[in-house]
Backbone bond lengths (Angstrom), bond angles and torsions (degrees), N, CA, C in turn:
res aa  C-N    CA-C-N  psi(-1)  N-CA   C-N-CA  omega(-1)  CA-C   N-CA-C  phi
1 X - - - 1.460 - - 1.537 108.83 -
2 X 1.388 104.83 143.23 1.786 99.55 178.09 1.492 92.48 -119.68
3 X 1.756 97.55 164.02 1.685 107.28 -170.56 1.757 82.85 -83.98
4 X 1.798 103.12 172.23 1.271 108.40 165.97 1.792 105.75 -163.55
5 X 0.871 114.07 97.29 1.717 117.42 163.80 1.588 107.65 -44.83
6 X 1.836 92.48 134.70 1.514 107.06 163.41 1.426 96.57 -131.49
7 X 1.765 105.04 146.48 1.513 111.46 169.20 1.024 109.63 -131.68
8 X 1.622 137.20 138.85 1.410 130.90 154.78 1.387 100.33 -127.96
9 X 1.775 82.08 154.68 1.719 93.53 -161.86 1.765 100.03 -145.04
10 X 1.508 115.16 146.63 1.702 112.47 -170.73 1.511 85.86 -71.88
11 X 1.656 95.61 -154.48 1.642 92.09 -159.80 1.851 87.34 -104.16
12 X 1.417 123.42 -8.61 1.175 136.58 -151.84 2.452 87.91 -91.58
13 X 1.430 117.98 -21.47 0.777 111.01 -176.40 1.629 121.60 108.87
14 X 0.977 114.66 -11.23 1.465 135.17 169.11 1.517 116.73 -54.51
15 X 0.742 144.76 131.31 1.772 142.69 174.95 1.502 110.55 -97.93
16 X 1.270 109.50 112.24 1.658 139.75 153.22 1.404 115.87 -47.23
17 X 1.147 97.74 -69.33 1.585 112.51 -166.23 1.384 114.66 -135.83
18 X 1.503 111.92 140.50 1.618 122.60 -168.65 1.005 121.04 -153.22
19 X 1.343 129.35 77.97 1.377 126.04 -159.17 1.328 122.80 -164.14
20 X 1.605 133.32 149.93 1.166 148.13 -175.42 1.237 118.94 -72.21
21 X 1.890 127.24 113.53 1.413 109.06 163.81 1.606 120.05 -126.82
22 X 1.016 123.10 162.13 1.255 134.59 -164.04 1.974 94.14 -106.81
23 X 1.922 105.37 125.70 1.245 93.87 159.18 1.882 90.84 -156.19
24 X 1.477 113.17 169.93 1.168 102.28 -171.66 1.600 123.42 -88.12
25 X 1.241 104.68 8.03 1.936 110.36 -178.43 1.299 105.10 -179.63
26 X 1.791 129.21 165.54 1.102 121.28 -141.79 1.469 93.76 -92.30
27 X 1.466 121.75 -12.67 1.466 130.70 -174.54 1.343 118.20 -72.68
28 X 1.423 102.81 -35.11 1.710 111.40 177.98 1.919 106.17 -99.92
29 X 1.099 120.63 4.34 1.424 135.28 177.16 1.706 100.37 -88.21
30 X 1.665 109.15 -41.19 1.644 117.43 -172.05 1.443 98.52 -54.24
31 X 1.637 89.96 -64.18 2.156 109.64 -167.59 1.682 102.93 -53.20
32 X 0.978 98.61 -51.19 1.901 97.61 -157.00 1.503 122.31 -92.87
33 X 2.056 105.14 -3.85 1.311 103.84 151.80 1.267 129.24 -109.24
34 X 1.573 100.43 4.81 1.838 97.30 158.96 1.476 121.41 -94.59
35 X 1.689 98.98 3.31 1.915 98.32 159.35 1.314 110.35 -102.89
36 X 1.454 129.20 6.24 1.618 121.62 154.89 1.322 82.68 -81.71
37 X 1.328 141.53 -80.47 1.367 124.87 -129.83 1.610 106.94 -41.68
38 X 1.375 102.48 -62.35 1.636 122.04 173.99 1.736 103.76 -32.05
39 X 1.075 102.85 -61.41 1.799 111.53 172.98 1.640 104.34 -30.43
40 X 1.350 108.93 -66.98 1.176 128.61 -169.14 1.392 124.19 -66.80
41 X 1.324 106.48 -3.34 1.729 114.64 -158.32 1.287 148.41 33.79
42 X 1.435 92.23 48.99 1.614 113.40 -139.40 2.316 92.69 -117.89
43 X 1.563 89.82 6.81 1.748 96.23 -161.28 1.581 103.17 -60.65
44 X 1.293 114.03 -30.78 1.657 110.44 -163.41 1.762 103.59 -117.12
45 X 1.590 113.94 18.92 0.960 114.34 142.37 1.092 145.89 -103.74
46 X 1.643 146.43 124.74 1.352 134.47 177.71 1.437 139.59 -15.22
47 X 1.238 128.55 95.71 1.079 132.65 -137.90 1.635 117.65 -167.21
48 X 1.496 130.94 117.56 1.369 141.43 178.87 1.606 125.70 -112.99
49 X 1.315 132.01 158.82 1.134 125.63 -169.55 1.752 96.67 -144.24
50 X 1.186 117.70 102.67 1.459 131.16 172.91 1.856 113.41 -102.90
51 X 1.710 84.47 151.34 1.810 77.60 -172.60 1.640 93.82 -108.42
52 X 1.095 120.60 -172.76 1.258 135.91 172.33 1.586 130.56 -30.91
53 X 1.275 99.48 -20.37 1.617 100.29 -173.02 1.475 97.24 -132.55
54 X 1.545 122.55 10.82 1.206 117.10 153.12 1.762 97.74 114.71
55 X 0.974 125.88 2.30 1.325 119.24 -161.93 1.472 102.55 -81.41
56 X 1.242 118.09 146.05 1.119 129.71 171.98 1.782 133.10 -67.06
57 X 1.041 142.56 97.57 1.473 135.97 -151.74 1.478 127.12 -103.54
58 X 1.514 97.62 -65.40 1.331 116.70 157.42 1.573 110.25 -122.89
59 X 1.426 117.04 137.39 1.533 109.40 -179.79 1.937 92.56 -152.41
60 X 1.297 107.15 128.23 1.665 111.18 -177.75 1.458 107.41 -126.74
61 X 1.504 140.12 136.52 1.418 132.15 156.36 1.172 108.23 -81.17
């Protein structure tokens, strides 16, 4: 499993969401953290998903 940061943030700069997730590759990290986000209702807010070494995964304005 690799670690992977998600952030969502209003547009004003405020932080929503901040938190650590565990998935096993950046392919199944794409699929299965844009159905938390969706989970989360977090889709049409500003918001990125980086893995461990910084890479960029999912990122939306």
């Amino acid at each position: 499993m690799t670690a992977y940061r998600f952030t969502a943030f209003e547009k004003t700069g405020e932080s929503l969401f901040d938190e650590d997730w565990e998935f096993e590759s950046d392919d199944i990290a794409k699929e299965q953290g844009a159905q938390k986000i969706e989970e989360l209702g977090l889709t049409d807010k500003t918001h990125r998903l980086v893995n461990n070494k910084g890479k960029l995964i999912v990122f939306h304005v």
